[in-house]
C-alpha positions as MATLAB code, in Angstrom:
seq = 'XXXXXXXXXXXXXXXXXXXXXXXXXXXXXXXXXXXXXXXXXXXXXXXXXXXXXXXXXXXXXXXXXXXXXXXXXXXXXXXXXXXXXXXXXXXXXXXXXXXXXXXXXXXXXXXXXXXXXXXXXXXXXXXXXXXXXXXXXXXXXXXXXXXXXXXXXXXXXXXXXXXXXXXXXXXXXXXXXXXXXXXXXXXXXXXXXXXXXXXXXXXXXXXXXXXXXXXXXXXXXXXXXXXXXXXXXXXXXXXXXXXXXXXXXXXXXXXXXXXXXXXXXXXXXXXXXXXXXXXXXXXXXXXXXXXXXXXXXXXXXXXXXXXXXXXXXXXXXXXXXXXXXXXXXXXXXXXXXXXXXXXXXXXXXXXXXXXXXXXXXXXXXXXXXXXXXXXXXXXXXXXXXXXXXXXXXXXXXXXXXXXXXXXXXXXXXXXXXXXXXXXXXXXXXXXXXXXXXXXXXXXXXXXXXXXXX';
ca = [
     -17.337  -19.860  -36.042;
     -16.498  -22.863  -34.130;
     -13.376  -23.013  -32.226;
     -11.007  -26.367  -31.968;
     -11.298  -27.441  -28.432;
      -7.283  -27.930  -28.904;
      -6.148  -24.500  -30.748;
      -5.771  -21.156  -29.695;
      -8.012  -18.694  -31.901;
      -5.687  -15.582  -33.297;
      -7.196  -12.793  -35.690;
      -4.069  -10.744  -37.163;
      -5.446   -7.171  -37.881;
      -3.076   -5.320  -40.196;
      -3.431   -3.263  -43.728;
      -0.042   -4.359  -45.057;
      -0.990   -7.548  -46.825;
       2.495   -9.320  -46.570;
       3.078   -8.624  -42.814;
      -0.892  -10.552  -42.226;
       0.435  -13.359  -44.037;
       3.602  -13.466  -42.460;
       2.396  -13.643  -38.972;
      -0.614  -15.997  -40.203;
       2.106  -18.774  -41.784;
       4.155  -18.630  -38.498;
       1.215  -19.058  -36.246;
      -0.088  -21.858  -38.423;
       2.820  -23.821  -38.361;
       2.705  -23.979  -34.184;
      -1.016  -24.753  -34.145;
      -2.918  -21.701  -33.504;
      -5.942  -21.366  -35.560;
      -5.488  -17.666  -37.719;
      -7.566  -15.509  -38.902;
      -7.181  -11.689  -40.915;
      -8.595   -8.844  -41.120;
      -7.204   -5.938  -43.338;
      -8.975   -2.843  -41.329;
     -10.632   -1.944  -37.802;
     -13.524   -1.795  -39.174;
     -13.519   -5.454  -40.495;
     -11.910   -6.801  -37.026;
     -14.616   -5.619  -35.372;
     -17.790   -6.817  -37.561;
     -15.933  -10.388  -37.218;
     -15.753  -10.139  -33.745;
     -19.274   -8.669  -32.911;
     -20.403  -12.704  -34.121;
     -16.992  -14.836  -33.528;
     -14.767  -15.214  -30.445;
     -11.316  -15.105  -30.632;
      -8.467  -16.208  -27.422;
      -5.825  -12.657  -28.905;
      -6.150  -10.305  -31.459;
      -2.827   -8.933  -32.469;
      -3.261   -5.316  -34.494;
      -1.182   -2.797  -35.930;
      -1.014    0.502  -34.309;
      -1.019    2.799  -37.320;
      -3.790    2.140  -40.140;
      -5.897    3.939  -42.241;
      -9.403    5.369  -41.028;
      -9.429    3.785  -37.596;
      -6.515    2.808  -35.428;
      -5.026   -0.216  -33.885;
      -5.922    1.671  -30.621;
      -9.201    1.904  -31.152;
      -9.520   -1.698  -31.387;
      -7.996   -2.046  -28.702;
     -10.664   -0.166  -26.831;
     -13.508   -1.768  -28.261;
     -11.882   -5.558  -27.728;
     -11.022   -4.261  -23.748;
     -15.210   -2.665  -23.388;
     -16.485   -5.867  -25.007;
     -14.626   -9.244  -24.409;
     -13.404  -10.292  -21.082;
     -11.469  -13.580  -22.307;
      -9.275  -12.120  -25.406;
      -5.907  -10.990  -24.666;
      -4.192   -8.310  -27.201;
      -0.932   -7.347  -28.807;
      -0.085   -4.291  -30.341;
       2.728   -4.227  -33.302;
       4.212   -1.160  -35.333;
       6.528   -0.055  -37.084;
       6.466    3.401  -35.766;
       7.500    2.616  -31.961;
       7.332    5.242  -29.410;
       7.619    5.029  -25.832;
       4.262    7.524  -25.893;
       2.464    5.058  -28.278;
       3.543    1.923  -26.058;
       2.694    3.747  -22.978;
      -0.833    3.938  -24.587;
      -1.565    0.827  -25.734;
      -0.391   -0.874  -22.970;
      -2.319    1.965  -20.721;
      -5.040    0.935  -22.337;
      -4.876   -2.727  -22.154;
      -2.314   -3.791  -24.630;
      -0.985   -7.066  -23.286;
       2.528   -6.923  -25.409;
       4.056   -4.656  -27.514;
       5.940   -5.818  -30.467;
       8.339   -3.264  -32.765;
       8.823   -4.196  -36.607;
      10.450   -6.069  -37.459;
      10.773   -8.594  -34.852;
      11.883  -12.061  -35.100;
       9.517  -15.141  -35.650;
      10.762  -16.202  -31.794;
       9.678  -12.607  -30.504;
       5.992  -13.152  -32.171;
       5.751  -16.527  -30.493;
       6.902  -15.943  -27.411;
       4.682  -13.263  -26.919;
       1.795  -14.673  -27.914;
       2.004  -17.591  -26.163;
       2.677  -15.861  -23.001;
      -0.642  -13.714  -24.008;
      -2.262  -17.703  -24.121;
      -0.909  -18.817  -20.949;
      -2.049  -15.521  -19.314;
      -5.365  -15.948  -20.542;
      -5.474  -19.419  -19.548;
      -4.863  -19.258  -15.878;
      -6.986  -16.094  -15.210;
     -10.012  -18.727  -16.927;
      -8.867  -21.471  -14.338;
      -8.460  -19.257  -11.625;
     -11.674  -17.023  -11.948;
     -13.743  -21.150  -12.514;
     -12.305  -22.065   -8.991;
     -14.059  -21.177   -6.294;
     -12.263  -23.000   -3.606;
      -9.518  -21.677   -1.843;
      -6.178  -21.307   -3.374;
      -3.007  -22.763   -1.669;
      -0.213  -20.571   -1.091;
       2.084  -19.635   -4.003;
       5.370  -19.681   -2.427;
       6.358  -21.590    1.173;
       6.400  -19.317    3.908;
       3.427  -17.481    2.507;
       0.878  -17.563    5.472;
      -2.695  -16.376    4.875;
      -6.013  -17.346    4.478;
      -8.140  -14.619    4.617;
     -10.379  -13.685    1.523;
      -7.821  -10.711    0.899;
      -4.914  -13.060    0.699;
      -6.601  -15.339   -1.719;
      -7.126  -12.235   -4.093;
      -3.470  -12.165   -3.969;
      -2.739  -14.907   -4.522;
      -4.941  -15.261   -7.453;
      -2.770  -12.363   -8.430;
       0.462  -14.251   -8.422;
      -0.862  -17.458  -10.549;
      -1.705  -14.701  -13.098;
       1.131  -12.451  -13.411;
       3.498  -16.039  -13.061;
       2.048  -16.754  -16.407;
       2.861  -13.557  -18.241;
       6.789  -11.701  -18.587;
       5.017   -8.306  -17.941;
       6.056   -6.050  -15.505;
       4.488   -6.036  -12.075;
       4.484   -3.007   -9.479;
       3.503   -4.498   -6.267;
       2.048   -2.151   -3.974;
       1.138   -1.947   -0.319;
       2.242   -0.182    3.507;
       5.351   -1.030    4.943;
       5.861   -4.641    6.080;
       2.963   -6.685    4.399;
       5.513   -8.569    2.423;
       6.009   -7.024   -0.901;
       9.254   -8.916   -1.535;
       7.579  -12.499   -0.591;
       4.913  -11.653   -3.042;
       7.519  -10.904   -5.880;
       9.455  -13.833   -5.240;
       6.542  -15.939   -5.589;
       6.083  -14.481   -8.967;
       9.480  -15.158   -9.725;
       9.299  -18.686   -8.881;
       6.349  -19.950   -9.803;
       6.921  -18.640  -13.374;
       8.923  -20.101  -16.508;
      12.193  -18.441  -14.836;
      12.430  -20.513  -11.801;
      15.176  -21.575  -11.845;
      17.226  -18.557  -12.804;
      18.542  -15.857  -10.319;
      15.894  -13.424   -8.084;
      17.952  -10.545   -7.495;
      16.289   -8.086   -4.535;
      17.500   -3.951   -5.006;
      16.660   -1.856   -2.427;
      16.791    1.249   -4.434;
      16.308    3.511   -1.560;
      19.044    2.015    0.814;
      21.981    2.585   -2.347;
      23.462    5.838   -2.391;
      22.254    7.594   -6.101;
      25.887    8.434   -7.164;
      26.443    4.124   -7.033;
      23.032    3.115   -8.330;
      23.478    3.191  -11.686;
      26.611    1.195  -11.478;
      24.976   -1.307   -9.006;
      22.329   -1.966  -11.891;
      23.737   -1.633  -15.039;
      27.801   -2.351  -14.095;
      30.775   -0.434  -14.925;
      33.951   -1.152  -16.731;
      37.376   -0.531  -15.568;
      38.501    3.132  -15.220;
      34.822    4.331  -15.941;
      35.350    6.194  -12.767;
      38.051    6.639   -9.345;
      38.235    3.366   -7.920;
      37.170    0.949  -10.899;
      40.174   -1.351  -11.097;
      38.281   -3.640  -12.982;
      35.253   -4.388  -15.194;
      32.097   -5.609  -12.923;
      29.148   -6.747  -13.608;
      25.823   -5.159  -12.382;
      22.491   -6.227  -11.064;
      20.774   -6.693  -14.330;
      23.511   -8.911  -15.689;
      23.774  -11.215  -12.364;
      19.866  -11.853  -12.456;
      20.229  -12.834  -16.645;
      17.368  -15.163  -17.643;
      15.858  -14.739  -14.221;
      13.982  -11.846  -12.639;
      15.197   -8.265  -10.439;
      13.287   -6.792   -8.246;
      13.265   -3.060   -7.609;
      12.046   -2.546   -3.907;
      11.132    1.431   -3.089;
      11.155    2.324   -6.552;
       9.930    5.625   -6.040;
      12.785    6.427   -4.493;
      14.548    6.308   -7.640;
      15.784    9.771   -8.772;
      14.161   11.038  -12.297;
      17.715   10.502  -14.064;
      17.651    6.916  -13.479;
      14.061    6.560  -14.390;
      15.013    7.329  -17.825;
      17.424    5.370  -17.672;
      15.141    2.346  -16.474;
      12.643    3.490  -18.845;
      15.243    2.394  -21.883;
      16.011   -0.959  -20.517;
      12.127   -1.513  -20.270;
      11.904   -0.255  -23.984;
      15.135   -1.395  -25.321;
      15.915   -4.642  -23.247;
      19.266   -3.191  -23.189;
      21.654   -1.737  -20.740;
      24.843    0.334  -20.690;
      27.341   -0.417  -18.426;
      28.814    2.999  -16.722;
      31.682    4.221  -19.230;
      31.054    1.568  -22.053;
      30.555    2.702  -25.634;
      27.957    0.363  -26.517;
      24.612   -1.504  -24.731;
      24.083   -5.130  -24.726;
      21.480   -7.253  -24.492;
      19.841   -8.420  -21.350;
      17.129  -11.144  -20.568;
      15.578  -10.374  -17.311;
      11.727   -9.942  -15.554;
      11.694   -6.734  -13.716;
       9.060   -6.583  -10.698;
       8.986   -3.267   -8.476;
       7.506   -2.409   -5.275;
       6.624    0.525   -3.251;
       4.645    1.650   -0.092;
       4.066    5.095   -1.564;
       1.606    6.094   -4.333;
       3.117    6.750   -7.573;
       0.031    8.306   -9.203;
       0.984   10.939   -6.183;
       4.495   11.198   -7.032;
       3.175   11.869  -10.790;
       1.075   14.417  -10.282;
       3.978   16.095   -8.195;
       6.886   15.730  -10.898;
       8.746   13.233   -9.273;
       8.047   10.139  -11.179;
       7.609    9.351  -14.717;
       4.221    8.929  -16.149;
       5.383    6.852  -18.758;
       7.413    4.928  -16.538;
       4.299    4.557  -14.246;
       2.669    2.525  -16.594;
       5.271    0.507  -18.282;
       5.826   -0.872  -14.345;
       2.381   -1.097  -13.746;
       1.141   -3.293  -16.386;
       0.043   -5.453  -13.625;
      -0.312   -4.108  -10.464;
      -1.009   -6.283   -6.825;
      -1.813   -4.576   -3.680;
      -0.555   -6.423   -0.977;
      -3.183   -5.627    2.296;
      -2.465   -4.470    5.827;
      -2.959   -6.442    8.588;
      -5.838   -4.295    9.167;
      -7.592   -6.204    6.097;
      -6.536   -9.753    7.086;
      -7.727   -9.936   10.667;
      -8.285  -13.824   10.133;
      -4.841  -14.771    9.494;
      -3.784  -12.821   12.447;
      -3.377  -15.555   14.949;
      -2.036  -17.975   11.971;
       0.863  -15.781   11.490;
       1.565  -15.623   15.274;
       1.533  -19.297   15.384;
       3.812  -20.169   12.232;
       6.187  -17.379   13.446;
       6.374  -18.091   16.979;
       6.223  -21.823   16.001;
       9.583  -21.495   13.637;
      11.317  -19.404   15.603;
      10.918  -21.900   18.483;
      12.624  -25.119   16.056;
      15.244  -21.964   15.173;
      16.301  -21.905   18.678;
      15.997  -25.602   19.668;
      12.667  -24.937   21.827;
       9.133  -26.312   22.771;
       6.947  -24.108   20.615;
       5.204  -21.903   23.622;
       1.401  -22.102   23.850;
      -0.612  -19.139   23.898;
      -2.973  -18.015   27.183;
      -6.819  -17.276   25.813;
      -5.812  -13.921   27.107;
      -3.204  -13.603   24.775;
      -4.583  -14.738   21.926;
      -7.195  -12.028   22.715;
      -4.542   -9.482   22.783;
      -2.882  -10.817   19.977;
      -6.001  -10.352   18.004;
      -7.015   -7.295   18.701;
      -4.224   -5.296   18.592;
      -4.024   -2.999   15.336;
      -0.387   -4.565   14.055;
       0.667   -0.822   12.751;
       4.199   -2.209   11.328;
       2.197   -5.383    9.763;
       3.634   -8.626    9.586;
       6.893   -7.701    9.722;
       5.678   -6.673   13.276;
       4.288  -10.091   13.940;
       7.406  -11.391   13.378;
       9.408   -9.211   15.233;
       7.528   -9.871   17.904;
       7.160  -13.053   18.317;
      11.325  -13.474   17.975;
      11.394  -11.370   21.146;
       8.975  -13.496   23.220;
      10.895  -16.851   22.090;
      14.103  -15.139   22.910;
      12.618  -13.589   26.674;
      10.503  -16.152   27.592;
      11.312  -19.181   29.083;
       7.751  -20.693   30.297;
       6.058  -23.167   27.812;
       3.360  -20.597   28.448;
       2.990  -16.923   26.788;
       0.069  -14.902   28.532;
      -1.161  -11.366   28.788;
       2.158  -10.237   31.039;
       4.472  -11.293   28.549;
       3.555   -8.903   25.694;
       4.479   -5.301   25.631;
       2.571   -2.703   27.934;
       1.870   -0.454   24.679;
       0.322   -3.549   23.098;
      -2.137   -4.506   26.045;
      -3.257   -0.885   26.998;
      -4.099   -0.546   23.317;
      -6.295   -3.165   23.507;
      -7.759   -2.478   26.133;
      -8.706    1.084   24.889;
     -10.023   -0.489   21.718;
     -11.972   -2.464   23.850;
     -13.472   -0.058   26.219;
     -12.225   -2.138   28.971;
     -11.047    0.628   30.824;
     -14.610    2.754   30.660;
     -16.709    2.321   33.849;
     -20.288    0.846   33.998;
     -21.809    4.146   33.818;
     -19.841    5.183   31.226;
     -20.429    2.712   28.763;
     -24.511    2.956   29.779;
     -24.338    6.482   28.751;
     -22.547    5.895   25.590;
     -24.759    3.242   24.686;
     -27.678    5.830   25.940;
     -26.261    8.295   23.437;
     -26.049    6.149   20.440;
     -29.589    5.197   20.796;
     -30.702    8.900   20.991;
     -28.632   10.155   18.539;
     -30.209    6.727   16.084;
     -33.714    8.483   16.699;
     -32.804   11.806   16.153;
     -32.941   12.788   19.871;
     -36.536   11.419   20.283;
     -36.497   10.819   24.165;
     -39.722    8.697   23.594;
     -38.168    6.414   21.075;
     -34.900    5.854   22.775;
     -36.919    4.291   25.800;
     -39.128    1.861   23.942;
     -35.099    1.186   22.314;
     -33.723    0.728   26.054;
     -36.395   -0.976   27.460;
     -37.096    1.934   30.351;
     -39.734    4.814   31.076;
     -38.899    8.269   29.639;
     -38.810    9.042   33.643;
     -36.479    6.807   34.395;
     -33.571    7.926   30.988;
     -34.374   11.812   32.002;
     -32.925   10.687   35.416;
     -30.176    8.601   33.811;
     -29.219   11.504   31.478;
     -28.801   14.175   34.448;
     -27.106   11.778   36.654;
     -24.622   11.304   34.482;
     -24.391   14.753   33.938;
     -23.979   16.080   37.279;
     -21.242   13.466   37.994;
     -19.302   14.596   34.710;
     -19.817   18.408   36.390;
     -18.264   16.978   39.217;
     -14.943   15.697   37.960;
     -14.685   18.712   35.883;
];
């Protein structure tokens, strides 16, 4: 099979006969090139000799399933996307399929607009990761304000191209201050919802008793104090995306209640009688691990994976030691202009400092820091002396700068032996010296260490 160069290649899998043609008529009409199968089995001899860009199946069919498929179409072709429809939906079976890389998951019946606009967010999805994964330069920064260069940061930001294309969730992972929330708003705004709201939730910083109403609203009366009807969260961000920062700090109760609005695209406002419909992204984030929290009871595994369709680990400072000194500069450098001052140069000794210093509180260290040194400094200058004590005797330490002579000899005396497996012979030819001359070395060093002890 040859594909147009212009048209996006669909097989339709399904055993009902009117829902294939259906969904093949539709597709036509917008230009994607269709074709059926009416069983597993017959998907899969088509596509052991013919490509396809997404292979939408049904879940439940005779023989073999749509999950099945699914497997073999995720262990054998790296460039077609999938999406599962049924009319049996579960939250188990779309936990599965999407576990197991479902890209969507449609319900029967769903409207023509529902079919096309997941499938064409399948095509974009599928279209940037082939863009992305052909360019081997580096990638400029998603979002302004996003400062990194480093090979991890280009991973990342890889990462946000990709999931910008697609509505599915995202759980963005990662320690405390690496900049989870930067990360999710460049999702959010380099993605077809620009230009509608980004609403942030802390969801460990609201009480749990007001959560629900924060998220979902409340109408008047629902409870002491509501004097009137007012919107939540979900309905403020509509057509745009929220953001659920420390979601596992989220009690079980309001998981399943999340867990609906992921299923159901609906919420319920505290003390209506009815849901309503809401159009919004959801992103999450945490610093823990949720597979933990699973294993414990104290998150949802279904809930797991419906936020983790895509997931993006956001790395420590500890894994971007090359954009160190850039985000000292752009920090130090804007919070200069911020306070109508001469961006400070750095000292070489600083910058050595600055460098080597193990950032435990990541960037959001960096640019706490460098606030305080454009706030207590008042030289064009910043050297060693102007950054914390704790900061320059840890680098120091690191650095074995405050180790004698003789105590770095024997520790590099030590090494060598303990490369050779003690072989004093060895270790000399290694060192350069006589076997005379490191005996003599060795019990030198060990009658001064009696001494001091």
């Amino acid at each position: 099979m040859s594909k147009s160069k212009n048209k996006s290649s669909v097989l339709v899998v399904d055993d009902a006969p009117d829902t294939v043609e259906i969904i093949k008529r539709n597709l036509a009409s917008h230009g994607y090139e269709v074709y059926t199968a009416n069983s597993v089995d017959t998907a899969i001899e088509f596509l052991d000799i013919n490509s396809v860009d997404l292979v939408i199946t049904d879940l439940r069919m005779p023989k073999v399933s749509g999950l099945d498929l699914i497997r073999h179409v995720r262990a054998n072709m790296k460039d077609t996307e999938i999406i599962m429809i049924t009319g049996y939906a579960t939250i188990d079976s779309a936990v599965k399929a999407i576990k197991i890389g479902a890209e969507e998951y449609l319900s029967k019946p769903f409207t023509d607009e529902e079919l096309l606009n997941a499938v064409q967010s399948a095509i974009n999805k599928l279209r940037a990761r082939k863009t992305i994964d052909n360019d081997t330069g580096p990638i400029t920064a998603p979002l302004e304000g996003m400062i990194g260069e480093s090979s991890a940061m280009q991973t990342v930001y890889k990462a946000i191209f990709k999931a910008a294309t697609t509505m599915a969730t995202v759980l963005i992972t990662g320690e405390s201050g690496t900049g989870k929330e930067i990360v999710a708003r460049a999702i959010h705004y380099n993605s077809n919802r620009a230009s509608a709201p980004f609403v942030p939730v802390n969801c460990g910083g609201i009480p749990e008793g007001l959560l629900e109403s924060e998220l979902f609203g409340h109408v008047k009366g629902a409870f002491t104090g509501a004097i009137e009807s007012r919107a939540g969260f979900f309905q403020t961000a509509e057509g745009g995306t929220v953001f659920l920062d420390e979601i596992g700090e989220m009690s079980l109760a309001m998981q399943v209640k999340l867990l609906r609005v992921l299923q159901d695209k609906e919420i319920t406002m505290v003390g209506a009688g009815k849901s309503r419909k809401v159009d919004v992204r959801i992103l999450a984030a945490t610093n823990k691990e949720l597979r933990k929290l699973v294993s414990k009871g104290s998150f949802r595994e279904d809930l797991y994976f419906r936020l983790g369709v895509l997931t993006i680990d956001v790395p420590p400072i500890s894994e971007r030691e090359d954009d160190i000194l850039l985000l000292c500069q752009h920090n130090v450098t804007k919070f200069a202009k911020e306070s109508g001052k001469v961006p400070p140069r750095f000292t070489d000794r600083a910058l050595n400092i600055l460098k080597n210093y193990s950032w435990p509180g990541n960037v959001r260290e960096i640019e706490n820091l460098m606030q305080r040194l454009i706030v207590m400094t008042d030289n064009d200058v910043i050297d060693a002396p102007d950054l914390p004590s704790f900061m320059r005797l840890t680098v120091s330490k690191k650095s074995g700068l405050n180790k004698s002579l003789t105590q770095i000899e024997y520790e590099h005396i030590k090494n060598v032996l303990t490369s050779v497996d003690s072989n004093k012979t060895k270790a000399a030819e290694i060192l350069g010296i006589d076997r005379k001359t490191l005996r003599e070395k060795l019990k030198n060093y060990e009658n001064e260490n009696n001494k001091v002890n």
